[in-house]
Structure formats: C-alpha cells, structure tokens
N, C-alpha and C positions, 0 to 999 in steps of 0.2 A: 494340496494341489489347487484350489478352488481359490486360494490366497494368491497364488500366481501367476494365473489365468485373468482373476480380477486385476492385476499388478499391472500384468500388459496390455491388459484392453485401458486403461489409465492410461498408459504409456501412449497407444495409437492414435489414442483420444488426444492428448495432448498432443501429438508430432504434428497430426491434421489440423486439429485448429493452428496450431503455430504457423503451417505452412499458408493458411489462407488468410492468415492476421500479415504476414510479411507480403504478402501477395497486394495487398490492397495498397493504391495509392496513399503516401504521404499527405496529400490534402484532408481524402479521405476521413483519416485516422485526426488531424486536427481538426475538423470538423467535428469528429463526431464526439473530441475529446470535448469540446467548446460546449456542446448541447450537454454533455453529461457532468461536467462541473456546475451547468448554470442550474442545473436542478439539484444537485448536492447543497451548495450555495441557498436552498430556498426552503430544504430539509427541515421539520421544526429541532429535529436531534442535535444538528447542525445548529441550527440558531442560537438554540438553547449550551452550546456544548462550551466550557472553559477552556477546555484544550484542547488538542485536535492532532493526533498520531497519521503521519499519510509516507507513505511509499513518494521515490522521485523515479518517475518512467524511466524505463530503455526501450530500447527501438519500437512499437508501434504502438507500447501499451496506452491507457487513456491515461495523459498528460495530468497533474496533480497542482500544477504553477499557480491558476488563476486562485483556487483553493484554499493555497497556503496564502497568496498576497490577501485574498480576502481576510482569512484568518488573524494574518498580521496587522491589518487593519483595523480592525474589530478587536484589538488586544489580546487576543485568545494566544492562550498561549501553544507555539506549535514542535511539533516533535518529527526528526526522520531516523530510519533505523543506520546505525552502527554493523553494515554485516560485515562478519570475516568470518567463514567457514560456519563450522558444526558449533562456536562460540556462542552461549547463551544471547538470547535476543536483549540491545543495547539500542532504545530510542536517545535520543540527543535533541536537546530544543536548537533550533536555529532561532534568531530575528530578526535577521536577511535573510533575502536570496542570495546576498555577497557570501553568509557564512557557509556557502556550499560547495565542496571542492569533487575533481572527477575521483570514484572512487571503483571498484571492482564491475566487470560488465556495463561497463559506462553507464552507471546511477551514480550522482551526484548525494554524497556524502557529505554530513554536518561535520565542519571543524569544530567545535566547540566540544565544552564535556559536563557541559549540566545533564543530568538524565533524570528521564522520568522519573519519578516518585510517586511516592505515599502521598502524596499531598495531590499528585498530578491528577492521581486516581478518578475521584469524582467529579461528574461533569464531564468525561473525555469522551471522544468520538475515537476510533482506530476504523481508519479509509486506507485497504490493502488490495492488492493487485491478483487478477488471477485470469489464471488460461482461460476458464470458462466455469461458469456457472451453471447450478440446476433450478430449477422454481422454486425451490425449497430454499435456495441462497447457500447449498453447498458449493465449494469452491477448490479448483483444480488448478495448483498453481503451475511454477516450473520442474517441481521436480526434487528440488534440493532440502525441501522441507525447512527452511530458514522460519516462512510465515507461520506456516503451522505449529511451529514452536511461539512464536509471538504470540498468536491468538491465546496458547495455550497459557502463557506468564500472564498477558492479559486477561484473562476468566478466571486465573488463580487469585489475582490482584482483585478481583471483584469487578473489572473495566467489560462492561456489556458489550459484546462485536456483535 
C-alpha cells in the first residue's frame, strides 16, 4: 500500500511541476537554458570528460545544443540516446548537429549507429533530463522510466552519473 501512495504522490509531483515548467514563457526557459549550459561548460568533470552522453530537449526542458557544439569542439566525443519504448538504452555518437533527425516526442534523434562502448566508458560525462530534482541530486523524470534504465547500464558499465 505505502508503494502506491508513494507512486502517486511521484505522480502529483510531477503533473505540478510539468504544469508550471509549460506555464513559463518560452524566453524564460532559453534563458535559463543559456545560464545552465554555461556553467556545465565550466564543470572540471566536464572539462576533463572524453565523451559526453546528453539528452536533446523537448518542449521546455533545459536546452542541451550549446553543450554538445561545445563538446564537438573540444573533440570529445558525443552521444544522444536511441529511444524506442521499454528497448534497452541505445546512446549513438552524433558529430553534427546535421546527424540529428526528429524522432519520438519531438527529441531529435542521432541517425548514425556507432554506440557507446567499452571503450566510450572512461572519461564520460551522462547529462540527463528530469522533472525535478532533490538536494541530494535525486531525479524525477517523466514517468516512462527510459533514463532510469540508462543510468542504470551506465553504473553497470562503471560510467559515474
């Protein structure tokens, strides 16, 4: 019972934030996306990081663009996820922004089919999206458990989030 109660208060918790994350102006949200890459961007984990796993926004979330072009910059090499359904989590390098095409929920998906590896492993940064957060850096995403499987291949792989 105490399982399902916790379920839906998750559940509330996310509807509410949702509703005042879409609530908020468009400028808003690229604003705020801008101040929170440019301190990603200045991360020593980040600096230091060979690869670099990151989510592509949909509707308000904080935008990932400026991150990856840095990345791409910097040669690091970069990864975005492959989702389809309850399917095992599948990162895919991009090295464009050209090699991103629209894919489910309007998140732009990597055409390509290099995927992470073994090799990808050390040195990588994974920058993922979520409803909200607690102080702790617990993370409440949408709902469909796609990331939380991610995290979880990633901590199996030895890849520190």
């Amino acid at each position: 019972m105490q399982g399902a109660v916790m379920e839906e208060t998750r559940n509330q918790l996310r509807s509410a934030i949702l509703k005042r994350r879409s609530a908020l102006p468009s400028s808003t949200c690229h604003s705020w996306s801008r101040s929170i890459q440019a301190k990603v961007l200045e991360l020593p984990q980040y600096l230091a990081a060979r690869s670099v796993a990151l989510y592509r926004a949909i509707r308000n979330e904080v935008e990932t663009g400026a991150i990856m072009n840095d990345a791409l910059g910097r040669q690091k090499k970069v990864f975005c996820p492959n989702i389809h359904g309850d399917e095992p989590p599948v990162f895919l390098q991009v090295f464009s922004q050209s090699d991103l095409v629209p894919g489910p929920a309007s998140a732009a998906e990597p055409s390509g089919h290099v995927r992470f590896s073994e090799a990808d492993r050390e040195g990588s940064m994974v920058i993922v999206p979520g409803v909200v957060f607690d102080e702790l850096g617990n993370r409440l995403g949408r709902g469909g458990g796609w990331y939380d499987r991610a995290l979880k291949w990633f901590d199996d792989c030895g890849v520190y989030v």
